[in-house]
C-alpha positions in Angstrom: -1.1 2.3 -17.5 0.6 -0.8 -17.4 -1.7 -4.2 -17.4 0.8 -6.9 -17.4 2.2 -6.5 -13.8 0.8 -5.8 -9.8 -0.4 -2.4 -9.4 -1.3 -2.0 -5.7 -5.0 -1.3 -5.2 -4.3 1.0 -2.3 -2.4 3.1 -5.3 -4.9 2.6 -8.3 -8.5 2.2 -6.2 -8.4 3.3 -2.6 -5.5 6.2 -1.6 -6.0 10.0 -2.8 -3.4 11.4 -5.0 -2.4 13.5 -1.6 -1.2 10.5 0.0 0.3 8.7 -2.8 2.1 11.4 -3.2 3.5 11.5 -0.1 5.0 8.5 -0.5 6.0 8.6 -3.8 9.6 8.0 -4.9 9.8 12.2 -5.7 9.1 13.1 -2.4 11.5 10.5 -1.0 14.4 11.4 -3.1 13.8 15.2 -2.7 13.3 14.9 0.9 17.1 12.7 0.9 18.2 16.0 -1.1 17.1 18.4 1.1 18.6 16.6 4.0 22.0 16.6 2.5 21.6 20.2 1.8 20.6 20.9 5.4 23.6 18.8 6.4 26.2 20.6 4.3 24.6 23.8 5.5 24.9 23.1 9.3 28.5 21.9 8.9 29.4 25.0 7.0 27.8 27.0 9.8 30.1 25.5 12.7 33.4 25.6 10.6 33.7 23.3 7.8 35.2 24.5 4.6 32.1 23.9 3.0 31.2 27.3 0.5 28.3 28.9 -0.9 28.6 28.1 -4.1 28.5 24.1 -3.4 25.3 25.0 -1.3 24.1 26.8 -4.0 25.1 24.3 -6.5 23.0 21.8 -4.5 20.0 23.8 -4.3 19.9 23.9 -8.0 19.3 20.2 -8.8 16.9 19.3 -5.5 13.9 18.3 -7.9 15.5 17.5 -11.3 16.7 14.2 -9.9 18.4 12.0 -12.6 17.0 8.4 -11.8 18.6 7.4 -14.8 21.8 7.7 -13.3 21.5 6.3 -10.2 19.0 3.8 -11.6 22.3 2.9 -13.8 24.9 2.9 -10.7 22.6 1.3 -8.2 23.2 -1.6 -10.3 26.5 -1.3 -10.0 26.9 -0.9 -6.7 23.7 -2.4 -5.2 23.7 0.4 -2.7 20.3 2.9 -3.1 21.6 6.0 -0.9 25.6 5.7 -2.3 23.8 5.4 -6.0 21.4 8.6 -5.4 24.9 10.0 -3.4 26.4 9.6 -7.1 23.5 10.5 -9.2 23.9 14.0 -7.6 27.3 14.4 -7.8 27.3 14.0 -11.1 24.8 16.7 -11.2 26.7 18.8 -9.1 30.7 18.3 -9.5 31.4 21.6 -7.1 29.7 19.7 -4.2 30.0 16.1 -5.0 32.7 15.6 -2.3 30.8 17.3 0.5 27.6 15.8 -0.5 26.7 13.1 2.3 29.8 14.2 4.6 30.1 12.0 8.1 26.9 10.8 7.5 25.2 6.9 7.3 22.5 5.9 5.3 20.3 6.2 7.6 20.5 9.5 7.6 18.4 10.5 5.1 16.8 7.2 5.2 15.5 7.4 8.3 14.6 11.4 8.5 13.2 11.0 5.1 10.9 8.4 7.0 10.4 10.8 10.1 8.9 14.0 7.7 7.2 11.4 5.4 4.9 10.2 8.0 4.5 13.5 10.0 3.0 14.8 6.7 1.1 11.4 6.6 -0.3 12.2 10.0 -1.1 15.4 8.8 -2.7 15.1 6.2 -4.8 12.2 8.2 -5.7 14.8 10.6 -7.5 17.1 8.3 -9.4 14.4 6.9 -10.1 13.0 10.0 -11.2 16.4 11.0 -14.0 16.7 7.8 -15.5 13.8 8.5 -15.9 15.2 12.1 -17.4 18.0 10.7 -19.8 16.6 8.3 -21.0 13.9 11.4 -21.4 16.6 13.5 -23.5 18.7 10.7 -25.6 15.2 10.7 -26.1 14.7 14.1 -27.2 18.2 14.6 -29.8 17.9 12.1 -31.6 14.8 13.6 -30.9 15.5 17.2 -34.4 15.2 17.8 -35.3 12.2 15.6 -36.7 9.2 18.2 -35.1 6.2 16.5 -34.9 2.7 18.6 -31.6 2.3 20.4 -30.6 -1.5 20.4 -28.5 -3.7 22.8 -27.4 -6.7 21.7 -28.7 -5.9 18.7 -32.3 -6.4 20.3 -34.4 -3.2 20.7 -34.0 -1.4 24.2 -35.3 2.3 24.4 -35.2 5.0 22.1 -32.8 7.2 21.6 -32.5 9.8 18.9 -30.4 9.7 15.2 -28.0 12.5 16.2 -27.8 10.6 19.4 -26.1 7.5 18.0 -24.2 9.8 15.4 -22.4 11.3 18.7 -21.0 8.2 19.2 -19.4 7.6 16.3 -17.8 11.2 16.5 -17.0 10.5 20.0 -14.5 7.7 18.7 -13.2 9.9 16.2 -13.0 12.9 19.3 -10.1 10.2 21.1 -8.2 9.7 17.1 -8.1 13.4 16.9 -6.7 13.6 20.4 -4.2 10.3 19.4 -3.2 12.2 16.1 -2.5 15.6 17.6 -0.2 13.9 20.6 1.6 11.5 17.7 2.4 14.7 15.3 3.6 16.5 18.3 5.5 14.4 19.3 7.5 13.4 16.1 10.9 13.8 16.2 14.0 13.7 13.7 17.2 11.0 14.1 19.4 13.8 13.6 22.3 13.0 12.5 23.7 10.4 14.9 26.6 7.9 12.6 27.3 4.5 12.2 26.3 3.5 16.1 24.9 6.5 17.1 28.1 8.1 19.0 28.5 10.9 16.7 32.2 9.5 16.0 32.2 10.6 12.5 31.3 14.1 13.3 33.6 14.3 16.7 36.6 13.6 14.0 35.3 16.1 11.0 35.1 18.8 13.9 38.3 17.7 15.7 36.6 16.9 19.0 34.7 19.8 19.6 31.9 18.4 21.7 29.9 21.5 21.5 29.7 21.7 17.9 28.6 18.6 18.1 25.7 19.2 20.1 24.4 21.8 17.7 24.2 19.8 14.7 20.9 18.2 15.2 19.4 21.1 16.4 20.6 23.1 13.1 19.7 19.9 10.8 15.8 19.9 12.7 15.3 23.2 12.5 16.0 22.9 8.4 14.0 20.6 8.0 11.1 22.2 10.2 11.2 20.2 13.1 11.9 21.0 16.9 14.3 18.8 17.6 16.1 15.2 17.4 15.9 12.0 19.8 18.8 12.9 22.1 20.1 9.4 21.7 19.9 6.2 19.2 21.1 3.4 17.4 22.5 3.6 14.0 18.1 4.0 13.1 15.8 5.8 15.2 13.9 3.7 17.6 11.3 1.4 15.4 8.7 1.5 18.1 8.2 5.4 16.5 6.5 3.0 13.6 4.8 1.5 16.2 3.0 4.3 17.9 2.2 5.7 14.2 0.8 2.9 13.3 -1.3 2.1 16.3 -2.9 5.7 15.8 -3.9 4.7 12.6 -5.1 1.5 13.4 -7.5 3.5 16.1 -9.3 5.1 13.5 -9.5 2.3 11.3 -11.0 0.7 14.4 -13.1 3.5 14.5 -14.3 3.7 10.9 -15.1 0.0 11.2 -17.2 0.4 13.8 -19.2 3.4 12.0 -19.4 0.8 8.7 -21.1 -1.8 10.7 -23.8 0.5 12.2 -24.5 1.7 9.0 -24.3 -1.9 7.2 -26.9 -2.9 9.8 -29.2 0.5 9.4 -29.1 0.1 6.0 -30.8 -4.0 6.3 -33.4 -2.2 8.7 -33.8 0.5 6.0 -34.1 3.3 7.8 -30.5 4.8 7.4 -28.6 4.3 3.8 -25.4 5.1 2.2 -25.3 7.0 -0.8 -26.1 5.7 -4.4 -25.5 7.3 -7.3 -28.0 7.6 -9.8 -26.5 4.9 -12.4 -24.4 2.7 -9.5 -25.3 -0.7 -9.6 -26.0 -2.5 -6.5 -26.0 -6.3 -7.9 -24.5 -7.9 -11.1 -27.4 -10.1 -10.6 -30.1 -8.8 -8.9 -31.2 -5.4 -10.0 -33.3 -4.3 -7.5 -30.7 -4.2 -4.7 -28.4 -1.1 -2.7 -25.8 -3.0 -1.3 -23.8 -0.7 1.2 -20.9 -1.2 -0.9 -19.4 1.8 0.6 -19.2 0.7 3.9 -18.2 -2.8 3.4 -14.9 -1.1 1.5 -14.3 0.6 4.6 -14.7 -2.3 6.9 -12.6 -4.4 4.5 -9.7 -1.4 4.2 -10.2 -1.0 8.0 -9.5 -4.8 8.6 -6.4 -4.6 6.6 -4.9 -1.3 8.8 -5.7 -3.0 12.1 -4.0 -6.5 11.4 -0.9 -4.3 9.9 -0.2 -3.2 13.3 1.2 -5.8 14.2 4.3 -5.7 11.6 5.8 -2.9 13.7 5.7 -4.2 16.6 6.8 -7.0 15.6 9.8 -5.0 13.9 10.5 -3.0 16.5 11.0 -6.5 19.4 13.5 -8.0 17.1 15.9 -5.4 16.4 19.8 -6.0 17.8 21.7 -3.8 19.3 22.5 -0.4 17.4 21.4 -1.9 13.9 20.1 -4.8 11.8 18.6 -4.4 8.4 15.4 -7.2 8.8 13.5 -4.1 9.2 14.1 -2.0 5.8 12.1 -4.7 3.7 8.9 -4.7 6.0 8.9 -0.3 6.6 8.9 -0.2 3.2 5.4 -2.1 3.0 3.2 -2.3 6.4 4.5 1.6 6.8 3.1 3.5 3.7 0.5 1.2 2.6 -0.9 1.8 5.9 -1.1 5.3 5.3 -2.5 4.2 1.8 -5.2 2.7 3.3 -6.4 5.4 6.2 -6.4 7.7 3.6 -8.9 5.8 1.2 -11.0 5.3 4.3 -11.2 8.8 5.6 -12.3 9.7 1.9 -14.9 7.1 1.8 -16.1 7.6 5.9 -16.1 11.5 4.2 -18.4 10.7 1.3 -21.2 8.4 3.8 -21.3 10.6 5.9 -21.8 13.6 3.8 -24.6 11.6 1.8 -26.8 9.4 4.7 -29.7 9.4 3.5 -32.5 8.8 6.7 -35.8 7.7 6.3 -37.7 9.4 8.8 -41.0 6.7 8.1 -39.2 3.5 8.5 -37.9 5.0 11.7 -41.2 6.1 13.3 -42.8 2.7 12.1 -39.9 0.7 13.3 -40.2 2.8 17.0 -44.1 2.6 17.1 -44.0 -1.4 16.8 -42.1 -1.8 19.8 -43.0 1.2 21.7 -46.0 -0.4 23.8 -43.9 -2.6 25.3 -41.0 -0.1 26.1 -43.7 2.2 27.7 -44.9 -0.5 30.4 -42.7 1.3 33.1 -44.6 4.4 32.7 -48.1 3.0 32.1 -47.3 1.0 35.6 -46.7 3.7 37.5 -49.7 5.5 35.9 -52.1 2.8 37.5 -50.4 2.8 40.8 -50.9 6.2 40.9 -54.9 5.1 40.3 -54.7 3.2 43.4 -53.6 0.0 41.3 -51.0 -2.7 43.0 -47.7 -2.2 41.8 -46.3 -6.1 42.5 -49.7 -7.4 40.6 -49.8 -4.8 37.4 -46.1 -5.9 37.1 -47.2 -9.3 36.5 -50.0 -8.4 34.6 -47.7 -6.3 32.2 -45.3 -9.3 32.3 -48.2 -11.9 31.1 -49.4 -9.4 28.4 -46.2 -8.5 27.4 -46.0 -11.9 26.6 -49.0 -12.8 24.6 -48.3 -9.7 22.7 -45.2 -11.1 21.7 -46.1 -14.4 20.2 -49.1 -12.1 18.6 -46.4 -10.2 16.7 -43.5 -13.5 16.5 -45.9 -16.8 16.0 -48.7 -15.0 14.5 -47.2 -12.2 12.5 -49.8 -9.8 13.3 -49.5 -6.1 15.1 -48.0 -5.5 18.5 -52.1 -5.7 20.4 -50.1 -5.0 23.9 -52.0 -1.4 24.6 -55.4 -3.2 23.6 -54.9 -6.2 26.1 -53.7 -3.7 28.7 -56.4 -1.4 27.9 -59.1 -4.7 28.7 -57.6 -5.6 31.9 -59.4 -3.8 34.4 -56.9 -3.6 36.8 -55.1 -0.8 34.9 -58.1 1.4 34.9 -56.5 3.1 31.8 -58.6 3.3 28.6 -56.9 2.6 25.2 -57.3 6.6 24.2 -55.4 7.1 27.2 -52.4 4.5 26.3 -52.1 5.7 22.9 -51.5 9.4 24.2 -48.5 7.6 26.0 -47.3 6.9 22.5 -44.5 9.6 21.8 -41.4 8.3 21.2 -40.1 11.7 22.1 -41.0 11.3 25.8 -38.8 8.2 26.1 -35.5 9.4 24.5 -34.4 10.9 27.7 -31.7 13.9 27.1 -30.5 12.5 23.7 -31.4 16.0 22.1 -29.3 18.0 24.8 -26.5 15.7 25.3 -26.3 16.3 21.7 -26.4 20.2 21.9 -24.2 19.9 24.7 -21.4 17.9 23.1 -21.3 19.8 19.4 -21.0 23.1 21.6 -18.7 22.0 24.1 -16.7 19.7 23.0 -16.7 19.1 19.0 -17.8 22.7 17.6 -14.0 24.3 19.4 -12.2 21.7 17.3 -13.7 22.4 14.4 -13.2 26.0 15.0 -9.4 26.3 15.9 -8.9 24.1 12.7 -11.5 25.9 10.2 -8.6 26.5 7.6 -8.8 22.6 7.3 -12.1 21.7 6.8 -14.3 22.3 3.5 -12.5 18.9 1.8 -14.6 16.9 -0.6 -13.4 12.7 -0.7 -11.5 11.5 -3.3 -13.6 8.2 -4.7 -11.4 6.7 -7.4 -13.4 3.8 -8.1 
């Protein structure tokens, strides 16, 4: 490894070898070599004198690619595509003329862009799709667990753990939707010339219009794809970067969102990230389990969300049928994007496969605010008694109260069931109160709406895509 230049993070820290693979200057040149072989292969098909043996020639040197060479010429000619155009001629002389026939750089530049990030979004998916699994695995198991629900960060009423936990898998319920529509949807440029008219190709095939209508169709099909965008530019539209981009920027929203809730569990104590059994938490204090985990992903998440906006931004300023101010950017915001979902997935992957809850934290946590969450109920029980509801709500209100600044000014025990229990008016005796005391009366259908949701709506996912799941995260660092 080389120490005396940038190496990215996302590359050396963050991104699994999957996804640095992906798009890593192999696949790209391989992909550009598969595309001319699709090429020569479709014009062969609809007439071209254009043989097997050039075809098979080509076919022959798709992965031994000789970056020497076009290394060497690209210097030379300060032209990547016509060097790489080169660099495999001079592997294959048989083909080199045909090699790259009526076609622009875009071309492969631009398909190789299309498949890249399809596979991207692929692989994003199946991630995506194991983290699903192992939340839904958690949430199942503490369906039933009362915890304190908060709003505004203040405590409200209970809820349960698997409760909250659907919530974060709801968020990633809407990705998986955005991912699915965003694969399906991809596309191919095709092969569409210098301004998109097809005017090279009209003149190779001597005006036949129908051929020409069947070469993107027998190029896409090559290359595993559908179809082509019926019409374009020199490039394929950039907003396609665009809507990629925002469907990763919608997990990463997501992810965030999980990494503060668990950042925030974690100060409470009652829900932590793993911690391996050296890891150190603090350079200088030893004692402490930072959720270093999910600050990474909150930090990595920060990063994919404002990189949306390079895109867009690309996309608005493009002219006409071509300009190249957008080459420099793709070839940063798009894959280190990519880079950076990826390392999140595997980190969201490894929390949630290793929460660790503690159950006691929980209950105490629940049982010092309890009392004054079960007011409504111990209300109603007096009016029931033939108590007044308008002057027990005032009551409760003026207990509730002094109970308060017994727990805040004082730093003493929530005493709210023992003042209510002294105030005649209740007619409720503090054996009676404390029976009201089960946090599992006051979490409402959390345990169903759980059941409910993991059978209905999260367990068929799962299922249709079970070849998927079984990952384990990638942790480099």
């Amino acid at each position: 490894m080389s120490t005396d230049r940038y190496d990215s993070p996302l590359s050396g820290r963050y991104a699994s070898k999957e996804m640095q693979y992906i798009f890593s200057q192999d696949k790209k040149f391989t992909t550009w070599r598969r595309l001319w072989i699709a090429l020569a292969e479709a014009e062969r098909e609809l007439g071209l004198n254009i043989t097997e043996e050039q075809i098979a020639e080509l076919k022959e040197h798709v992965n031994d690619i000789n970056y020497d060479v076009a290394v060497a010429r690209e210097k030379e000619v300060r032209h990547d595509v016509m060097s790489h155009v080169y660099a495999y001629g001079v592997q294959c002389p048989k083909a080199k003329g045909i090699i790259h026939l009526g076609a622009t750089s875009c071309y492969v530049g631009d398909n190789t862009d299309i498949i890249i990030m399809t596979e991207g979004l692929k692989l994003v998916k199946k991630k995506l799709l194991n983290v699903m699994s192992k939340l839904a695995d958690f949430a199942d198991r503490y369906k039933a667990l009362p915890t304190l629900a908060f709003t505004h960060f203040q405590p409200a009423q209970p809820t349960t753990v698997g409760k909250r936990a659907t919530l974060w898998l709801m968020e990633l319920k809407l990705d998986y939707d955005d991912v699915c529509y965003m694969i399906d949807s991809m596309k191919l440029l095709g092969s569409k010339g210098t301004t998109g008219t097809q005017a090279s190709f009209l003149e190779l095939f001597d005006g036949d219009h129908e051929k020409i209508k069947k070469i993107d169709k027998l190029i896409a099909e090559k290359m595993g794809f559908t179809d082509c965008f019926p019409v374009s530019g020199q490039t394929y539209s950039r907003k396609v970067d665009s809507r990629v981009l925002n469907v990763l920027a919608g997990i990463a929203s997501s992810a965030h969102k999980f990494s503060n809730d668990i950042r925030l569990l974690q100060h409470l104590k009652e829900v932590e990230e793993p911690f391996e059994k050296s890891q150190i938490g603090s350079s200088a204090m030893a004692y402490k389990r930072n959720p270093m985990r999910s600050e990474r992903i909150a930090s990595l998440s920060r990063y994919v969300m404002s990189d949306l906006m390079n895109p867009y931004i690309t996309a608005a300023t493009q002219w006409f049928e071509r300009t190249l101010d957008d080459s420099a950017n793709k070839r940063l915001s798009v894959p280190e994007a990519f880079l950076a979902i990826d390392g999140i997935l595997d980190l969201y992957m490894n929390v949630a496969d290793g929460l660790v809850v503690y159950e006691k934290v929980i209950e105490k946590h629940i049982m010092a605010e309890l009392p004054f969450m079960a007011t409504e109920n111990i209300m109603m029980d007096a009016v029931k008694r033939g108590g007044d509801r308008q002057e027990l709500h005032e009551k409760i209100r003026t207990l509730s109260m002094e109970a308060g600044r017994n727990v805040k000014e004082r730093g003493l025990d929530n005493n709210l069931l023992e003042l209510i229990a002294a105030e005649p008016s209740f007619g409720i005796t503090l054996e009676e109160l404390k029976k009201q005391m089960e946090p599992s009366k006051y979490t409402g259908r959390s345990k169903e709406q759980v059941e409910d949701f993991l059978k209905e709506v999260i367990r068929p996912i799962l299922e249709e895509n079970k070849a998927e799941l079984g990952l384990e995260a990638e942790i480099n660092v």
